[in-house]
C-alpha positions as CSV (number, residue, x, y, z in Angstrom):
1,X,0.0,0.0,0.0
2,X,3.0,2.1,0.8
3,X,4.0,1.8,-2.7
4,X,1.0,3.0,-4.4
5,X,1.0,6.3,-2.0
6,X,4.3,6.7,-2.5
7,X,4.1,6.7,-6.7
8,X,0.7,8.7,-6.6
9,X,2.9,11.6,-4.4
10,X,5.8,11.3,-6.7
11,X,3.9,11.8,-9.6
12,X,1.5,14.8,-8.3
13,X,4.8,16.2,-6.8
14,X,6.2,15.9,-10.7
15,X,3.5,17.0,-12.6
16,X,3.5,20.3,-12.1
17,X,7.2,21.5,-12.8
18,X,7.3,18.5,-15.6
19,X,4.0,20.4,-17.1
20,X,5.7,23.9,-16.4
21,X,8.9,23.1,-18.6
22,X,6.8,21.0,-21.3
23,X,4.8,24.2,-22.2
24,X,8.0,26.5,-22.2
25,X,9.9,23.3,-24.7
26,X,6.6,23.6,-27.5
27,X,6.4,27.5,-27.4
28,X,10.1,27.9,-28.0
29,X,11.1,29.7,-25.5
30,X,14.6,28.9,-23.1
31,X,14.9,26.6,-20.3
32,X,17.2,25.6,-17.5
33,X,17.5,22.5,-19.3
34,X,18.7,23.6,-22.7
35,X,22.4,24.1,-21.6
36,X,22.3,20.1,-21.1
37,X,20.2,18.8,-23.3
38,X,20.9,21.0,-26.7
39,X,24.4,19.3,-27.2
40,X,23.2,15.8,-27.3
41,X,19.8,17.1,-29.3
42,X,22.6,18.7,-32.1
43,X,25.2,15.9,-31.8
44,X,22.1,13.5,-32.7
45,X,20.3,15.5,-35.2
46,X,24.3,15.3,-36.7
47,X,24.2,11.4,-36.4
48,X,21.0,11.0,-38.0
49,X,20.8,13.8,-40.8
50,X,17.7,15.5,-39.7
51,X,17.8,19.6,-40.5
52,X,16.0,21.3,-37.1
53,X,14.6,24.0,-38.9
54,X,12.7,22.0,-41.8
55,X,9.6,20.8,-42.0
56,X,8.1,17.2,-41.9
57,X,5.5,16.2,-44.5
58,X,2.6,14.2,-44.2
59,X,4.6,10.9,-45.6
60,X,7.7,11.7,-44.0
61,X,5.7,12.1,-40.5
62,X,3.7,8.8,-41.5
63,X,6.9,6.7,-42.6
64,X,8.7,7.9,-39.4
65,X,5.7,6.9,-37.0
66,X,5.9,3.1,-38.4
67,X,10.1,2.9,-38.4
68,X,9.7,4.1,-34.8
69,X,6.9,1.5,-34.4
70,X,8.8,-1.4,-36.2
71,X,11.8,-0.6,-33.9
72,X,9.6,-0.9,-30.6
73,X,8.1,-3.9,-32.0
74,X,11.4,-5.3,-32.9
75,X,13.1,-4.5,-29.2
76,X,10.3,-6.0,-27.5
77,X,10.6,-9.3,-29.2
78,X,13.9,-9.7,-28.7
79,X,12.8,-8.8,-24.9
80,X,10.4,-11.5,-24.2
């Protein structure tokens, strides 16, 4: 029972600052974060060949959701 409590605080505790820095991530605008987290986004944009500042079309959004989907698939067959 201890558990459940415990998760349930955790994750009201979280939701608010995880909320707080979601918003500020889709509207573009800086975070604490970005110092961290922009040198590994860059370095694997780099790895992958993805431009940041172009757009996705319709078949390149829809061919991206199944490779992503395959790849889950793939990982949790060779998990079980």
């Amino acid at each position: 029972m201890m558990d459940i409590v415990l998760t349930f605080g955790l994750t009201f505790l979280m939701a608010w600052p995880t909320g707080h820095y979601m918003a500020k991530v889709f509207a573009g605008e800086k975070t604490m974060l970005d110092t961290f987290f922009n040198p590994i986004e860059n370095l694997l944009y780099k790895l992958i060949g993805i431009k940041a500042q172009q757009g996705m079309s319709w078949s390149g959004y829809a061919s991206a959701l199944l490779m992503s989907n395959l790849l889950v698939g793939v990982f949790a067959y060779l998990i079980f």
